[in-house]
C-alpha positions in Angstrom: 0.0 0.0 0.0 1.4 3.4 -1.3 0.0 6.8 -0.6 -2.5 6.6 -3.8 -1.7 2.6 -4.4 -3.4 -0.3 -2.7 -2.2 -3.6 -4.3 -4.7 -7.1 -3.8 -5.1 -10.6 -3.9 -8.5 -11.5 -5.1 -9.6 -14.7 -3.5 -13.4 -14.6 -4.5 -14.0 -13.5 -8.2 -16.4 -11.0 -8.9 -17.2 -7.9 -10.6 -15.6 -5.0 -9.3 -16.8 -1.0 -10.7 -15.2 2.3 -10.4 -15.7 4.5 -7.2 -16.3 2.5 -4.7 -15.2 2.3 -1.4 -12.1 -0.5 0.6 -13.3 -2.1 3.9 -10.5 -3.1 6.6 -12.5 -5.2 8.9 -10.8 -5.1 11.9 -9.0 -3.0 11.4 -9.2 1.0 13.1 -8.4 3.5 10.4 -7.2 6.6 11.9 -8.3 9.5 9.2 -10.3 12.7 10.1 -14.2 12.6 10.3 -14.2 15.1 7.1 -11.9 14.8 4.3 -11.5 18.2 2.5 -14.2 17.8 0.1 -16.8 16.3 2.4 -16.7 20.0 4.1 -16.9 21.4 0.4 -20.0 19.4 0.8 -21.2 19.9 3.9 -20.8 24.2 3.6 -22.5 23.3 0.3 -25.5 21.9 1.5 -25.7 24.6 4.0 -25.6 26.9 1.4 -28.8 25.3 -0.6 -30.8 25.1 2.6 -30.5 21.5 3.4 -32.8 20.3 6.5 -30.1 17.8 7.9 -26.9 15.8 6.9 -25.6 12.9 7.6 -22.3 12.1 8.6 -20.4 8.6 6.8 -18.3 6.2 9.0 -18.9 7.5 12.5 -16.6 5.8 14.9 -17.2 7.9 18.3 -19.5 11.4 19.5 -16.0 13.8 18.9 -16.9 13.1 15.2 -19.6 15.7 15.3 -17.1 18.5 16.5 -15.6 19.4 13.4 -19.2 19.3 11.7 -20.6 22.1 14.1 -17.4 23.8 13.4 -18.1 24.4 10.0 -21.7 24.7 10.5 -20.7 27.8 12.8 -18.4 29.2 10.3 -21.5 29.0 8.1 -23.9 30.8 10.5 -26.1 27.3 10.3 -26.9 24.1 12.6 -28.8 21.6 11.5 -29.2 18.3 12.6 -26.3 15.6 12.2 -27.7 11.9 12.0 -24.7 9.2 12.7 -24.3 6.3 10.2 -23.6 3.4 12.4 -21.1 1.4 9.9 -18.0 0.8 11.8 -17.3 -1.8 14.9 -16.1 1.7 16.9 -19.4 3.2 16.7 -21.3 0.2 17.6 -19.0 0.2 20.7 -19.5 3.9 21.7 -23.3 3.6 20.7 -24.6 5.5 23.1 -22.8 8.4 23.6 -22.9 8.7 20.1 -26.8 8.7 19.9 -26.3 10.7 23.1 -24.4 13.5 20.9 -25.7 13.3 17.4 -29.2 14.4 16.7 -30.2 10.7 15.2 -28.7 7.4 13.9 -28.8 5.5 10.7 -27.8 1.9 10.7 -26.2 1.6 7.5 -26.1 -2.3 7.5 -24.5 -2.8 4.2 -21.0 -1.2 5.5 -21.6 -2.6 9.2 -22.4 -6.2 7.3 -18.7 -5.9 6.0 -17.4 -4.8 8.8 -18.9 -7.0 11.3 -19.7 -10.7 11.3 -22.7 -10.4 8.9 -24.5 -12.7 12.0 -24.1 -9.9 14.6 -25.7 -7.4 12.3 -29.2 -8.0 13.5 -28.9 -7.7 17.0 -26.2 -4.2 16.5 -30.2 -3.2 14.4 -32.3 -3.7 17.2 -30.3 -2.5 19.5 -29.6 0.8 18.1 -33.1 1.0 17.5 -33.5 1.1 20.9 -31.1 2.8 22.5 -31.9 5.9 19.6 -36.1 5.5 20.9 -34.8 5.8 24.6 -33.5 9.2 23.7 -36.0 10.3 21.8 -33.5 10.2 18.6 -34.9 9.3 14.9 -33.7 6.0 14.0 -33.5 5.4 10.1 -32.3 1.5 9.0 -30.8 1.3 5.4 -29.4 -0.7 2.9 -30.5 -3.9 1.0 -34.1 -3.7 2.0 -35.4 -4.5 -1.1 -32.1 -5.4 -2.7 -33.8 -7.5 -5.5 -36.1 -4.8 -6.7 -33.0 -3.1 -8.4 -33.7 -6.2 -10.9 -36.7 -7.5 -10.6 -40.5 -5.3 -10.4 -41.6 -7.9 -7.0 -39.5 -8.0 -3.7 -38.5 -11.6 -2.6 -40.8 -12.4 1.1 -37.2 -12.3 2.7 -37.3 -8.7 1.6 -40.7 -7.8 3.1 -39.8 -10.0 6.0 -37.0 -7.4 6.7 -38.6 -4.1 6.0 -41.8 -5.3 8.5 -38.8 -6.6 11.3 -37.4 -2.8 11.0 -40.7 -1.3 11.5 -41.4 -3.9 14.2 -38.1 -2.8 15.8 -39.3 0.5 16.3 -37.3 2.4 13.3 -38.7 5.7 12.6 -37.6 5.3 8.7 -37.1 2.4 6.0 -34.6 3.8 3.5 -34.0 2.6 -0.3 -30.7 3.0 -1.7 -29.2 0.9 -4.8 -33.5 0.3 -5.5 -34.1 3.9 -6.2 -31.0 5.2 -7.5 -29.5 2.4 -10.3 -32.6 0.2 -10.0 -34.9 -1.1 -12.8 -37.8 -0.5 -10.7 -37.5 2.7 -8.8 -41.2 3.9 -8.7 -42.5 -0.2 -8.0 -39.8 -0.1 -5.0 -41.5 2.8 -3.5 -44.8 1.6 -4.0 -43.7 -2.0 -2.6 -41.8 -0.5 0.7 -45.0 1.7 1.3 -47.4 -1.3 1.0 -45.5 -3.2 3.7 -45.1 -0.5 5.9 -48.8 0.6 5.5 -49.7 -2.9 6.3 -47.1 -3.5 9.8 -48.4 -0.6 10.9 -52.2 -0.9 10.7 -52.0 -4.8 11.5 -49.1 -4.7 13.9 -48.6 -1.7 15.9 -49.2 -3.8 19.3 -46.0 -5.7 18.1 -43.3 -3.4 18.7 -41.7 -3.1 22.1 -42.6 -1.2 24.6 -40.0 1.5 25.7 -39.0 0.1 28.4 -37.5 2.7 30.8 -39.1 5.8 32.3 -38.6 9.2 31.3 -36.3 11.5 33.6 -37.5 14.9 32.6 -40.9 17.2 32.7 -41.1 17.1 28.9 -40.7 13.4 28.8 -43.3 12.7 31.7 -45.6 15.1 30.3 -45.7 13.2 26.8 -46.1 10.2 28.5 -48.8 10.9 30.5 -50.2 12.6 27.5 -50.3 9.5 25.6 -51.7 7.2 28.5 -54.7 9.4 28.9 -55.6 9.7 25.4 -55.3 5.7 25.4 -57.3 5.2 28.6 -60.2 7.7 27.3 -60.2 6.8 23.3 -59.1 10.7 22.2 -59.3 11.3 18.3 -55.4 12.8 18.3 -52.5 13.7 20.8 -51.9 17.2 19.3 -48.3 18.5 20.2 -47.3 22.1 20.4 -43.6 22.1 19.7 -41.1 24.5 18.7 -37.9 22.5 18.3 -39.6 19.2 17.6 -38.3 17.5 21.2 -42.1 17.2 22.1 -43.4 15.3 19.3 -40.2 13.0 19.3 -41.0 12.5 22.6 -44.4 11.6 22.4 -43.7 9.4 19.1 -40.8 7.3 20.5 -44.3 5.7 22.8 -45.7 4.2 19.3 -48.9 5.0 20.4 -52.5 4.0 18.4 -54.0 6.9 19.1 -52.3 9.6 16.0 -50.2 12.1 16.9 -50.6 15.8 15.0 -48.0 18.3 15.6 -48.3 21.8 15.6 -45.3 24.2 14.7 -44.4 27.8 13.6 -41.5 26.4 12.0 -41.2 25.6 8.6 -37.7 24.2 9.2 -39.2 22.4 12.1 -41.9 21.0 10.1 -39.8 19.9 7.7 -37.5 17.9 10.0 -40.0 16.2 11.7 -40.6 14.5 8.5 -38.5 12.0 9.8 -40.2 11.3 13.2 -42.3 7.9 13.7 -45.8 8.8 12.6 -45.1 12.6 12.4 -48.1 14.7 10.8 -47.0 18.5 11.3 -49.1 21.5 10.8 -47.9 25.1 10.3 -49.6 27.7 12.7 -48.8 31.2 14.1 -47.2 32.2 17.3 -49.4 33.2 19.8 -49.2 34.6 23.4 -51.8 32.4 25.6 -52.6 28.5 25.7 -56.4 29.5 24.7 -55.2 30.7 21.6 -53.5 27.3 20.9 -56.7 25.5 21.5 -58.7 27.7 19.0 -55.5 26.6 16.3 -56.8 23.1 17.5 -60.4 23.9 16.5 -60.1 25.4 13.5 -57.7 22.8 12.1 -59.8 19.8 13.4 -62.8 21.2 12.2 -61.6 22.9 8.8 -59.6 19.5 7.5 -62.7 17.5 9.3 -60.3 15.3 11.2 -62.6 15.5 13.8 -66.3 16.4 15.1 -67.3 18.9 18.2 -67.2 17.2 21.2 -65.1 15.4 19.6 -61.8 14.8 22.7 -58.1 15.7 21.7 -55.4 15.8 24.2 -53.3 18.7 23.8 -49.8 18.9 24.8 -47.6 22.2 25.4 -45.5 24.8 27.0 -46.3 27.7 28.6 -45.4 30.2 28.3 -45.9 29.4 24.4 -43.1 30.2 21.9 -40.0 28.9 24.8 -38.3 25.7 23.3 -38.4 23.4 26.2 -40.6 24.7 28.2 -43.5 21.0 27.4 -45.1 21.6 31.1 -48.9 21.7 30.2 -51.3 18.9 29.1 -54.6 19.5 28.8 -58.0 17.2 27.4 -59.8 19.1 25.1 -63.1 19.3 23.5 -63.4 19.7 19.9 -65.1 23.1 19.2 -65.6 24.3 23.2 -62.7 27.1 22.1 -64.9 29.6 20.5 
C-alpha cells in the first residue's frame, strides 16, 4: 500500500466497478471525520438550505465537533444523523446517539465490517437505544435489494422491512433500489405497501420502551399518551417549537395519532423523519387559549374531527420557549370559541 496505491489478492472472483469504497474489517483506520471535500460538501448543502446531513463512517461522538465547526463558520446548525457502519461506533453507541441528533444503521457497510450474523442484533439495539433518547432511527441498505432487478420483492425482503418497522425504526430507506434500479417507482410503492400494512395490523407488536422518562417534557408526553389511550381521544396534538415534544411523544408508538403543531417551517420539515409525524404550520401566539382555537379550526376545517369530539393537547407555557413542554390539557373539539 502506497499513498494513492493499494495492491490485492482477489480470493473470490467478482465484478468490481469504479468508485467504490475499501473495507478493513478489523482493522481502526485513523483519518479525520471530514476529508477536504466532504466539508466542500457539507458548507454546500448549507448553502442550498439543506434540512439535515448525515455524517459517513462514524466511529465515536467527537466526530460531530468538526461538523458544528463548520456549520458555525457558516452561520447554520442543523441536525447531524450518525451512520452506524463501523465496529467503533457500535461500541460507543450510546454516547454517540447521546451526541448526534439521530442514527442511521447503515447495515450494508456494518455487514462488512462485522460478522454479517451480529448485524441483527447491533439493528435492534440501536433502534432502541436511539427511541430511549427520543432520537430518529432510520435503517438502510439492502431492504429491497432484489427490486434493483426485478418489479416484486422476494418475502425475505418484506420480511426485513416489516422486522425494522417492528423494531421501532422511525424510517425504511432505499438505496441501490431507487438510484441504479430497474424498478424505482414499483420499489417505492412496494416498501410503502408493507409498511402501511405492519403498521395498521401490527402496531401492538413493537416493544414497549422500556424505561421511564427522567425529565418534565418526557413525563408530560407520556402521561399525555396514557390518557388519550385510557379515554379513546381522536389525536395527541403537540405544540412544539424544536420538535423534542413530538419526538417524545412518538418514540411511545402510540395507536392513538399524533398531530404536531409548529411555527416552523424548518421544524416542520424535520419532523418529517419522526415515527408517525403529521406537522401543521400555525402562528405564534401569546396564551394557551389561543393554541386551543389553532386546535379547532384545524380539526374542524380538515374534518379530522367532530365537536365534542376529545383531543389531548400537549404544550409549554409560556408558548413560543423551546423546552418549556409543562402543560397537558383534554380538550373538547369546538368548546374554544
Amino acid at each position: 500500500m502506497t499513498a494513492d496505491t493499494v495492491v490485492t489478492v482477489v480470493e473470490v472472483p467478482g465484478y468490481v466497478s469504479n468508485n467504490k469504497g475499501i473495507n478493513l474489517p478489523g482493522v481502526a483506520v485513523n483519518v479525520p471525520a471530514l476529508s477536504e471535500k466532504d466539508e466542500d460538501d457539507l458548507r454546500w448543502a448549507i448553502g442550498i438550505g439543506a434540512d439535515m446531513i448525515a455524517l459517513s463512517f462514524v466511529r465515536n461522538a467527537s466526530d460531530i465537533v468538526r461538523v458544528h465547526e463548520i456549520m458555525d463558520e457558516e452561520g447554520k446548525r442543523l441536525p447531524v444523523i450518525a451512520k452506524i457502519e463501523k465496529p467503533q461506533a457500535v461500541e460507543a453507541l450510546e454516547e454517540i446517539i447521546d451526541t448526534f441528533d439521530g442514527i442511521m444503521v447503515a447495515r450494508g457497510d456494518l455487514g462488512v465490517e462485522l460478522p454479517f450474523e451480529q448485524v441483527p442484533l447491533v439493528q435492534k439495539r440501536a433502534i432502541e437505544l436511539a427511541r430511549r433518547w427520543a432520537k430518529p432511527v432510520i435503517v438502510a441498505t439492502q431492504m429491497l435489494e432484489t427490486m434493483i432487478d426485478n418489479p416484486r420483492p422476494t418475502r425475505a425482503e418484506a420480511s426485513d422491512v416489516a422486522n425494522a418497522i417492528l423494531d421501532g425504526a422511525d424510517a425504511v430507506m432505499l438505496s441501490g433500489e431507487t438510484s441504479v434500479g430497474k424498478w424505482p417507482v414499483e420499489t417505492v410503492q412496494a416498501m410503502a405497501r408493507i409498511i402501511e400494512s405492519t403498521e395498521d395490523n401490527g402496531l401492538e407488536r413493537i416493544p414497549a420502551l422500556g424505561s421511564r422518562p427522567h425529565t418534565h417534557s418526557g413525563a408530560v408526553s407520556l402521561a399525555a399518551v396514557e390518557i388519550a389511550e385510557l379515554l379513546g381521544s381522536k389525536f395527541v396534538c403537540v405544540f412544539t417549537e424544536s420538535g423534542d415534544s413530538l419526538r417524545r411523544v412518538a418514540r411511545l408508538r402510540s395507536a392513538v395519532p399524533t398531530l404536531a403543531f409548529t411555527t416552523s417551517e424548518t421544524v416542520r420539515n424535520r419532523l418529517s423523519l419522526v415515527w408517525g409525524s403529521n406537522t401543521f404550520m400555525v402562528d405564534p401566539v401569546e396564551h394557551t387559549d389561543q393554541m386551543m382555537n389553532q386546535v379547532d379550526q384545524l380539526m374542524l376545517s380538515t374534518g379530522k374531527a367532530s365537536v365534542g369530539e376529545e383531543v389531548v393537547v400537549v404544550a409549554g407555557t409560556p408558548p413560543g420557549v423551546a423546552g418549556s413542554t409543562n402543560t397537558l390539557r383534554v380538550h373538547q373539539v369546538g368548546s374554544s370559541n
